[in-house]
MARMAR-311835 format. One line per field, with one value per residue: residue in one letter; x, y, z of N, C-alpha, C in turn. Coordinates in Angstrom, 1 decimal. Atoms other than C-alpha are relative to their C-alpha. Example, Ala and Ser with C-alpha at 12.3 -4.5 7.8 and 13.67 -1.06 7.14 Angstrom:
! MARMAR-311835
resn: [A,S]
n.c1: [0.9,-0.9]
n.c2: [-1.2,-1.1]
n.c3: [0.0,0.0]
ca.c1: [12.3,13.7]
ca.c2: [-4.5,-1.1]
ca.c3: [7.8,7.1]
c.c1: [0.9,-0.8]
c.c2: [1.2,1.1]
c.c3: [0.0,0.8]
! end
This chain:
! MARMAR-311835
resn: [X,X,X,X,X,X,X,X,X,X,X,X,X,X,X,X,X,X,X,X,X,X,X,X,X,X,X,X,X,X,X,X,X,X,X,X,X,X,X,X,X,X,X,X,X,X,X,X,X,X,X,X,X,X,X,X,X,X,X,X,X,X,X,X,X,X,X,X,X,X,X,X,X,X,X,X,X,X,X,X,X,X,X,X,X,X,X,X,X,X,X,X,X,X,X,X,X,X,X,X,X,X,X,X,X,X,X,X,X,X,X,X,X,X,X,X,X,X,X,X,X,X,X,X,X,X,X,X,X,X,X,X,X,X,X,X,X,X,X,X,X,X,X,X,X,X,X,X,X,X,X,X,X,X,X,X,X,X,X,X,X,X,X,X,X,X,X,X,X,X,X,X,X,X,X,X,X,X,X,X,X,X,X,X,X,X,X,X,X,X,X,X,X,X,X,X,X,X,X,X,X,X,X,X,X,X,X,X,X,X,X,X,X,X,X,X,X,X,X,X,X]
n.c1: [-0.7,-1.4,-0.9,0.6,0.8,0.3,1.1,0.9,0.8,0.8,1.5,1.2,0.4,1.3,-0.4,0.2,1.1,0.9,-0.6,-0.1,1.1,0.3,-1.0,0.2,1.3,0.1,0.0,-1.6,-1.3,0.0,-1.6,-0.3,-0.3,-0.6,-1.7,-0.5,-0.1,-1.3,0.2,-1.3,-0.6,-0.3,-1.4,-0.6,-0.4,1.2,0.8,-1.2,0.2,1.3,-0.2,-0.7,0.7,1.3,-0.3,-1.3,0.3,1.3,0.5,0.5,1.4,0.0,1.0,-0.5,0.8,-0.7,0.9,-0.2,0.7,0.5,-0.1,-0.7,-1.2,0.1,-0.9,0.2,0.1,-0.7,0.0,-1.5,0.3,-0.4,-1.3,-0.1,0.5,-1.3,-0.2,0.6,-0.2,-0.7,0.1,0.8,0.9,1.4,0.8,0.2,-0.4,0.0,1.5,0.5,1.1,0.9,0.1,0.8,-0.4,-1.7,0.7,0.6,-1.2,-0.7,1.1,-0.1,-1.2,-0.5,0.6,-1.0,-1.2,0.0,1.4,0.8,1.6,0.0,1.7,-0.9,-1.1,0.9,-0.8,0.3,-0.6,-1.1,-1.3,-0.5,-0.3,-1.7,-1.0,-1.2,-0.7,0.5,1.4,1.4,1.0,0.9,1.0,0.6,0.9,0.0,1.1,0.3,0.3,0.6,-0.6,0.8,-0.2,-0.7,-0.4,0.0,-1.2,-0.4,-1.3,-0.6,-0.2,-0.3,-0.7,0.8,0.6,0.2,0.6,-1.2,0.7,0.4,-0.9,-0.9,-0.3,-0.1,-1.4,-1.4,-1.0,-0.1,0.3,-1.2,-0.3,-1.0,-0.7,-1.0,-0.3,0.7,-0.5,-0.6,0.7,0.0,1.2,0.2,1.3,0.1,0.0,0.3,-0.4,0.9,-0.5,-0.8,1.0,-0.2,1.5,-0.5,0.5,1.7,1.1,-0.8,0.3,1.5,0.1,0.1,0.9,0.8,-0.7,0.6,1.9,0.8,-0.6,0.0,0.8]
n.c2: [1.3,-0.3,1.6,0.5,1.6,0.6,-0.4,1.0,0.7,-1.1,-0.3,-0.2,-1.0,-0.1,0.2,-0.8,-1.0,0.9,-0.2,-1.3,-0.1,0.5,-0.3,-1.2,-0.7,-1.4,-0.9,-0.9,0.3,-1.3,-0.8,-0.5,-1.2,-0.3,0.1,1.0,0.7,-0.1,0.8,1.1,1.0,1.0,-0.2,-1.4,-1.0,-0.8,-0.5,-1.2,-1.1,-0.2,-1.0,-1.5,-0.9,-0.2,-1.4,-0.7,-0.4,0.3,1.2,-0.7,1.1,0.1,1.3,0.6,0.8,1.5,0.6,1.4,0.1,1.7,1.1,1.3,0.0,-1.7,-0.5,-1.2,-1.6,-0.5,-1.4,-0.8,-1.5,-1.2,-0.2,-1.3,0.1,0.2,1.2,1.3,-0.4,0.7,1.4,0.8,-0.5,0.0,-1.3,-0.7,-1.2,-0.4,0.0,-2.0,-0.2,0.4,1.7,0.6,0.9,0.5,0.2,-1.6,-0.6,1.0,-0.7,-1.7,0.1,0.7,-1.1,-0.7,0.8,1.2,-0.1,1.5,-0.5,0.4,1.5,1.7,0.9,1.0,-0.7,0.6,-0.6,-0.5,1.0,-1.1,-0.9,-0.1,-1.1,-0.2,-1.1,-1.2,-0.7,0.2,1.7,0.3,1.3,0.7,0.7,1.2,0.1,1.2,-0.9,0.7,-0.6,-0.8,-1.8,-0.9,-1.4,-1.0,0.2,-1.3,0.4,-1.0,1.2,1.7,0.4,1.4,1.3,1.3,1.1,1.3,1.5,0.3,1.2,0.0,-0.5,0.9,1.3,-0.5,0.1,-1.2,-1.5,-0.4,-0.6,-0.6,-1.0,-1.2,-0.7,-0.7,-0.6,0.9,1.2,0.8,0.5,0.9,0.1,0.7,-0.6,0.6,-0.3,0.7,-0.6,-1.0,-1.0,0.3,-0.7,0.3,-1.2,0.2,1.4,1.4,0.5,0.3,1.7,0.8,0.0,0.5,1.5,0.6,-0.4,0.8,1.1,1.0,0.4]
n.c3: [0.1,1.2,0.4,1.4,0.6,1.3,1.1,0.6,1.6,0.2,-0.3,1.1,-0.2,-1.2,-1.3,-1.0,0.1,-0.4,-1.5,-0.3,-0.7,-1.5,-1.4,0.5,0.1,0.2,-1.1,0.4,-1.0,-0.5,1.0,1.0,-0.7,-1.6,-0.5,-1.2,0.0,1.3,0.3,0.1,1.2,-0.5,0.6,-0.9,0.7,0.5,-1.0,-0.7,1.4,-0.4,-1.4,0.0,0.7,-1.0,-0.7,1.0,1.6,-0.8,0.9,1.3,0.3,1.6,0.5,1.4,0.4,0.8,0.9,0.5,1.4,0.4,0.5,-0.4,-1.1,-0.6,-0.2,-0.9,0.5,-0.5,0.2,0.0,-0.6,1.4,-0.2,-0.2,-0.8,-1.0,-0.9,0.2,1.5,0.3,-0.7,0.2,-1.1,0.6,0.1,-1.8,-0.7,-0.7,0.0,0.0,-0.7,0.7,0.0,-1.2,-0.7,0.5,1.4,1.0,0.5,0.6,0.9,0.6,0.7,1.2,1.0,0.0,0.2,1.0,0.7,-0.3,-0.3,-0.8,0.1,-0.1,-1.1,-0.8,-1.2,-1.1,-1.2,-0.3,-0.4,-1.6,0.9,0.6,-0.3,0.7,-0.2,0.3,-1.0,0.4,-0.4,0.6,0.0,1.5,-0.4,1.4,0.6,1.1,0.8,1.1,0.7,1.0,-0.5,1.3,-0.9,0.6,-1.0,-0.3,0.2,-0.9,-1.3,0.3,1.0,0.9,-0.3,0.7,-1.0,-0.3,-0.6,-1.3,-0.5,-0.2,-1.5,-1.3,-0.1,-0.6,0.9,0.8,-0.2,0.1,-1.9,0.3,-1.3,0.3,-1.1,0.3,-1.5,-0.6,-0.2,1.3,0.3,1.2,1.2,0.7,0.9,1.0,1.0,0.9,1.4,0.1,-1.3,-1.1,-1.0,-1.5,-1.8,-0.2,0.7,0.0,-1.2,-0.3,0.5,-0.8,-1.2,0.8,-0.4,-1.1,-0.7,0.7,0.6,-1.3,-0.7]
ca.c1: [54.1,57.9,58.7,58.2,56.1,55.6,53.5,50.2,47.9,46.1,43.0,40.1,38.4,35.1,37.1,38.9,36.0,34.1,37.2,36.9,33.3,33.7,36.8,36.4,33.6,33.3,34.1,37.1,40.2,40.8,44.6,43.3,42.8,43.9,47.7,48.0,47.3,50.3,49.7,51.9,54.0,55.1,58.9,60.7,62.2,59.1,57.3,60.4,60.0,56.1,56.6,58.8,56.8,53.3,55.6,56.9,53.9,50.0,47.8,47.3,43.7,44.0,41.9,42.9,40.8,41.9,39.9,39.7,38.5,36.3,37.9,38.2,41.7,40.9,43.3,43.9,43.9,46.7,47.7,51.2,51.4,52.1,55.7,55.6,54.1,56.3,55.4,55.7,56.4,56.3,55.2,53.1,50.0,46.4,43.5,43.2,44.2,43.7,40.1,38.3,35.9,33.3,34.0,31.3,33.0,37.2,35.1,33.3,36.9,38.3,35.5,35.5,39.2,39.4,36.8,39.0,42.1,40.8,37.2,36.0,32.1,31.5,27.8,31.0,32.6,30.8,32.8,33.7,35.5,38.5,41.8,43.7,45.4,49.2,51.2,53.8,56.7,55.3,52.7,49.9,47.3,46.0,42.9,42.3,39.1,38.7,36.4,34.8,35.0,32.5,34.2,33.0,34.3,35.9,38.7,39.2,42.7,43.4,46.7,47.0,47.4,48.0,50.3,48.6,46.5,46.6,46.3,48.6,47.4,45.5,47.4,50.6,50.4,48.9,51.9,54.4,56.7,56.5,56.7,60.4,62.1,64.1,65.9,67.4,68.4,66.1,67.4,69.8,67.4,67.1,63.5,62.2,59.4,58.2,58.7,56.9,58.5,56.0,57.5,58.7,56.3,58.2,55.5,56.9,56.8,53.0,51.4,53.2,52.9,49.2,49.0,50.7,48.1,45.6,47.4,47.4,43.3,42.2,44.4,45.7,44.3]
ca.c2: [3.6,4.0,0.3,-1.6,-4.8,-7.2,-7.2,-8.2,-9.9,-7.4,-5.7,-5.9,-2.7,-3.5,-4.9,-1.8,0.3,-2.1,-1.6,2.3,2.4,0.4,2.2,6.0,8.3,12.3,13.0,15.8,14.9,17.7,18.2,19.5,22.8,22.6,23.5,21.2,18.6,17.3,15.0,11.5,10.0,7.4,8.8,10.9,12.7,13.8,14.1,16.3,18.7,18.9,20.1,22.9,23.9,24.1,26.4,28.4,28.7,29.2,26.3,26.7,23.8,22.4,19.8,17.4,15.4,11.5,10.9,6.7,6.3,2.9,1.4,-2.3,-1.8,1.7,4.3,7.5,11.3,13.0,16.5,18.3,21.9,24.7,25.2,29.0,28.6,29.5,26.9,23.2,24.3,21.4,18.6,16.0,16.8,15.9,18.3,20.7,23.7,26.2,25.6,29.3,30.4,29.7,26.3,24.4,21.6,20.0,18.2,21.3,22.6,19.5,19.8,23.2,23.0,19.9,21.7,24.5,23.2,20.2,21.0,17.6,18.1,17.0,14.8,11.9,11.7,9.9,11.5,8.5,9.6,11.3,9.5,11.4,14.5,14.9,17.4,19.0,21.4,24.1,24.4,22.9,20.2,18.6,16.4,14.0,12.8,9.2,9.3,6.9,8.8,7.6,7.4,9.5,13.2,15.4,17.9,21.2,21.8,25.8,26.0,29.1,25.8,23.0,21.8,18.2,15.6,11.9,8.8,5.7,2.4,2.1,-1.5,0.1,2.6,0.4,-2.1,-1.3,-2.7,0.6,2.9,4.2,5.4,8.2,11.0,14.4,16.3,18.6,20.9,18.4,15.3,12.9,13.1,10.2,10.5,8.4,8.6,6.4,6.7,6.1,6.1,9.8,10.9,11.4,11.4,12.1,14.0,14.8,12.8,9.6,10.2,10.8,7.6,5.8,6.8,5.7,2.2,1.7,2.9,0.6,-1.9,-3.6,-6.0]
ca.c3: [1.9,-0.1,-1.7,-4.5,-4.4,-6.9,-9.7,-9.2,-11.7,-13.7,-12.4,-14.9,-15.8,-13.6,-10.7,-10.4,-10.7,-8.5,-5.5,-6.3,-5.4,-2.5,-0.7,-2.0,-0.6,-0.5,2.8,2.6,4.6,7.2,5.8,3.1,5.4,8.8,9.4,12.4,10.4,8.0,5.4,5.5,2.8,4.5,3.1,6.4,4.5,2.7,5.6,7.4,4.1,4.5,8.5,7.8,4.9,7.4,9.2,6.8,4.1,4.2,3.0,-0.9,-1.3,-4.6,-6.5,-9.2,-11.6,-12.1,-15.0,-15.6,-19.5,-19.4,-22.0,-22.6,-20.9,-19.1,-19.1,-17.3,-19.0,-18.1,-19.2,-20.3,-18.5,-21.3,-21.2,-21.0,-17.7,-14.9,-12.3,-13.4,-17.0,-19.1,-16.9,-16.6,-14.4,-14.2,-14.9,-11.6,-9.5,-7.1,-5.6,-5.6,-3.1,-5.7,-5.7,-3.8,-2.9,-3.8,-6.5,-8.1,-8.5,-9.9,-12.4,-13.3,-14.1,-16.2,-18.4,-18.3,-18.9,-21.3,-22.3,-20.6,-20.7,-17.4,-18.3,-19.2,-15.9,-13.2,-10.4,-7.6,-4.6,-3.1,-2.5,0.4,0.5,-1.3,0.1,-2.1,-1.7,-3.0,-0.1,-1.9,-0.7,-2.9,-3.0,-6.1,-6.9,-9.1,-11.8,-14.0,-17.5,-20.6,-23.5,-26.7,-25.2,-27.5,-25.8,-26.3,-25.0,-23.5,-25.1,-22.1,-19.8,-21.4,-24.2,-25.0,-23.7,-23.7,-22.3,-20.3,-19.7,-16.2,-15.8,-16.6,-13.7,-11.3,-12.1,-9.0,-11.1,-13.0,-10.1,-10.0,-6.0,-7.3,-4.6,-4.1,-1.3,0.4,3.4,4.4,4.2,1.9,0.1,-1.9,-5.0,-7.2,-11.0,-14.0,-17.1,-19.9,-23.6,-24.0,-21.1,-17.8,-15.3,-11.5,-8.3,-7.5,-9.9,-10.2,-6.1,-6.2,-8.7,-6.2,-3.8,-6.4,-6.3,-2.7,-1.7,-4.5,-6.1,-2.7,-1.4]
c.c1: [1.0,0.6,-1.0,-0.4,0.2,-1.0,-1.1,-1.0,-0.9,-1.3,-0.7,-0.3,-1.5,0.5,0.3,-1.0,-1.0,0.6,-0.4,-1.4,-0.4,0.5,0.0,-1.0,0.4,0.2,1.9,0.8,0.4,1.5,-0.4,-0.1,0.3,1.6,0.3,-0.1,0.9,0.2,1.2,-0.5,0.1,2.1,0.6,0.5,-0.7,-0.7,0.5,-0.9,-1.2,-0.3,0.5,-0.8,-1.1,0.4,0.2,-1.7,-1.6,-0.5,-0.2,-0.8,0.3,-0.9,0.6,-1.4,0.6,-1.0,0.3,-1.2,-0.3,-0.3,-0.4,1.1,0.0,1.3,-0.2,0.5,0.8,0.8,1.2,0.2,0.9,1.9,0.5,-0.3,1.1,0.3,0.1,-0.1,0.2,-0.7,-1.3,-0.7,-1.6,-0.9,-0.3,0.6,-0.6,-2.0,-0.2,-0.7,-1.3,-0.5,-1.2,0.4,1.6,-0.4,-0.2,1.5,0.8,-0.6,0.2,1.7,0.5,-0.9,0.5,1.1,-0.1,-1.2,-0.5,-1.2,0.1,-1.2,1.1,0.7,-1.1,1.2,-0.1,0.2,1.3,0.8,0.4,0.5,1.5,0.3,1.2,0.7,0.3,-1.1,-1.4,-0.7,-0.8,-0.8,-0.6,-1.3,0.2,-0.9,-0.2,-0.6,-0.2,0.8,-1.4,0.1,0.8,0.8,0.6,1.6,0.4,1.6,0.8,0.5,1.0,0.6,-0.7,-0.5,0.3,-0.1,0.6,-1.4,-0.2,1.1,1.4,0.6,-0.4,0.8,0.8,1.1,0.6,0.6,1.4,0.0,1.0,0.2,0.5,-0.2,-0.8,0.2,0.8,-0.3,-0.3,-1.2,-0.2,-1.5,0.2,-0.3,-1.1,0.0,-1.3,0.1,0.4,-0.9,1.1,-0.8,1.2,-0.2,-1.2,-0.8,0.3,-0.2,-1.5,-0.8,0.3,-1.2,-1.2,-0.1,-0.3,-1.2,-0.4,0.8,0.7,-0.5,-0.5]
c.c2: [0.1,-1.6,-0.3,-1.5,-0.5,0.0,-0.7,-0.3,1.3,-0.1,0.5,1.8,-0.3,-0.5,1.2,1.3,-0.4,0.4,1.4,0.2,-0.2,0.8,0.9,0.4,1.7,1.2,0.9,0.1,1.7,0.4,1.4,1.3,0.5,-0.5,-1.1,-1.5,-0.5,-1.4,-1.0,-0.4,-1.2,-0.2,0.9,1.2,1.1,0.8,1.2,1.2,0.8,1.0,0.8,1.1,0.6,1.1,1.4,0.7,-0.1,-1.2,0.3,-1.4,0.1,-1.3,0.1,-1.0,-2.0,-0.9,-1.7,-0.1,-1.8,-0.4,-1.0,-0.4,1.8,0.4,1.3,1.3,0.6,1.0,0.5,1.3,0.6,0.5,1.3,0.3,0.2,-0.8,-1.1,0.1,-1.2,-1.5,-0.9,0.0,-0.7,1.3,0.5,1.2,-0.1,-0.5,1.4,-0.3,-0.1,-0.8,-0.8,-1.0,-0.2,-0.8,0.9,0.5,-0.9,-0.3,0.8,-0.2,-1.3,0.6,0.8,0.0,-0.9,0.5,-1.6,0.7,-1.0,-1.4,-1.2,-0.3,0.0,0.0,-1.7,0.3,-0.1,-1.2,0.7,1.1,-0.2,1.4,0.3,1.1,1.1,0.6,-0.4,-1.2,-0.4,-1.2,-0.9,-0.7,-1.0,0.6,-0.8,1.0,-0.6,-0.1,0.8,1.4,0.4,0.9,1.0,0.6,1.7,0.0,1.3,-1.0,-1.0,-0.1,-1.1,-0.7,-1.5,-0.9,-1.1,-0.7,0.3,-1.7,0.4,1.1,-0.3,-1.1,0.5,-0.2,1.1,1.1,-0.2,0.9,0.9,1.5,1.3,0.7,1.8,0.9,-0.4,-1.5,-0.5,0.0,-1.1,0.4,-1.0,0.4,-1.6,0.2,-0.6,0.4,1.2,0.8,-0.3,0.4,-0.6,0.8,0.0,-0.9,-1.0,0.2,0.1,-1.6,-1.3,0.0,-0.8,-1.9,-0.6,-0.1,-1.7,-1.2,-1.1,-0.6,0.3]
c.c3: [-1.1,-0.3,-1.0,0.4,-1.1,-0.7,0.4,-1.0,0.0,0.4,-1.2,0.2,1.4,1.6,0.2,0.2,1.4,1.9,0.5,1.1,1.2,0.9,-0.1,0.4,-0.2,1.1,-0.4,1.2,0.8,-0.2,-0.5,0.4,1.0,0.2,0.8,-0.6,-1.1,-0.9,-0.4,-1.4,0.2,-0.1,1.8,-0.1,-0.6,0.8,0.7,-0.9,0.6,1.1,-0.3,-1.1,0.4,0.4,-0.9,-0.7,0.2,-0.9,-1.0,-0.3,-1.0,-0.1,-0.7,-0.2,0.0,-0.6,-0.8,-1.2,0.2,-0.8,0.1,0.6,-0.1,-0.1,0.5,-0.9,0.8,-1.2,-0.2,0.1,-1.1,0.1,0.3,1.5,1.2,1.1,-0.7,-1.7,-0.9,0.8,0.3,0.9,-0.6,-0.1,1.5,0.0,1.2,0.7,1.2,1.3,-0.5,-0.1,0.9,0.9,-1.1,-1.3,-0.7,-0.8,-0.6,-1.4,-0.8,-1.1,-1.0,-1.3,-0.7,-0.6,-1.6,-1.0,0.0,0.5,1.2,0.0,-0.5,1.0,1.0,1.3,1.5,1.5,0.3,0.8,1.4,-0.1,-0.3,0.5,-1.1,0.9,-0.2,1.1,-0.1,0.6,-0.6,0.1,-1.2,0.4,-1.5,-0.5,-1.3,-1.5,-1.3,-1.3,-1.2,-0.2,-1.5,1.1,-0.8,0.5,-0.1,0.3,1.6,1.0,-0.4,-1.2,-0.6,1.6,0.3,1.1,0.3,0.5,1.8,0.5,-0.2,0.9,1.3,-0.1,1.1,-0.8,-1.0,1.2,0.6,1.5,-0.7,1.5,0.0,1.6,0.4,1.8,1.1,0.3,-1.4,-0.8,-1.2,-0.8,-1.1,-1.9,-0.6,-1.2,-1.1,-1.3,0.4,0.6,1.4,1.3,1.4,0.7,0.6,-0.6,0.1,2.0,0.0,-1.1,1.2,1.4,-0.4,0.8,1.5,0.8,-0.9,-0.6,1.1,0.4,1.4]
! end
């Protein structure tokens, strides 16, 4: 879904915790590894992209974490990729990757790597359930899982990954009013992504779209 709504009234921390539980389980979307099936944006353009890259590129499974800190006004843990790094150098990502053959499940790997990545002991997150999957243009499919995360953690941050840490207001990325329609041309077609500028963080592309995905499972009526 590409549009901007209006703002609605803030969701408490235990409402949205209360929707997650409800509308989120653990079953794993068959995107996330069968070619034939091609995960919608709701953009055409995006979507276009997507099909040619199916053809073009093999599936690369990914997991992300989307760690929700239950504050008094929750906020979400979100990560700045090492800038030496040759993909995505720099940019504003949650904890995740590639998910191994190790992996037990698109959770396990979502896990594993925020640990990894962050050094989030895992006995504080309270894992809820997977949103859908995100397609990018790199070939990847990625599966985010929510999770309700205690506070009290300490992280450890693997500067081989990760540059910094930190943490945006949960109300001011489920605001639509935040989430920015920006464009660029992508094989002759228009693609649209979503940005959310936050102070001298520019969060956009995959994340800022897998937030929006956040936004519409749980915060919609």
């Amino acid at each position: 879904m590409m549009g901007i709504e209006s703002a609605p009234g803030s969701i408490s921390s235990a409402d949205f915790f209360d929707r997650a539980l409800r509308r989120l389980r653990f079953d794993v979307p068959p995107a996330l590894t069968d070619a034939s099936v091609i995960p919608e944006s709701g953009d055409h353009g995006t979507d276009r992209m997507l099909r040619l890259i199916a053809q073009e590129r093999p599936i690369r499974p990914a997991a992300v974490l989307i760690p929700v800190i239950e504050h008094a006004e929750p906020t979400v843990l979100l990560t700045m990729r090492a800038a030496h790094l040759n993909d995505h150098a720099g940019q504003i990502a949650f904890p995740g990757g590639k998910i191994d053959a190790a992996d037990n499940s698109p959770l396990d790997a979502a896990l594993r790597e925020a640990e990894e990545e962050i050094g989030l002991d895992r006995s504080y997150v309270e894992p809820i359930g997977y949103l859908d999957v995100y397609g990018t243009g790199f070939g990847f499919r990625i599966l985010p899982t929510v999770a309700r995360v205690r506070p009290g953690f300490e992280l450890t941050i693997n500067k081989s990954e990760v540059d910094d840490a930190f943490e945006v207001p949960l109300s001011f990325l489920m605001n639509p009013g935040n989430h920015q329609l920006h464009s660029k041309e992508f094989r002759g077609a228009l693609r649209s992504y979503y940005a959310m500028p936050f102070a001298e963080r520019y969060i956009w592309g995959a994340t800022a779209g897998i937030l929006r995905l956040m936004y519409e499972r749980i915060c919609l009526p």
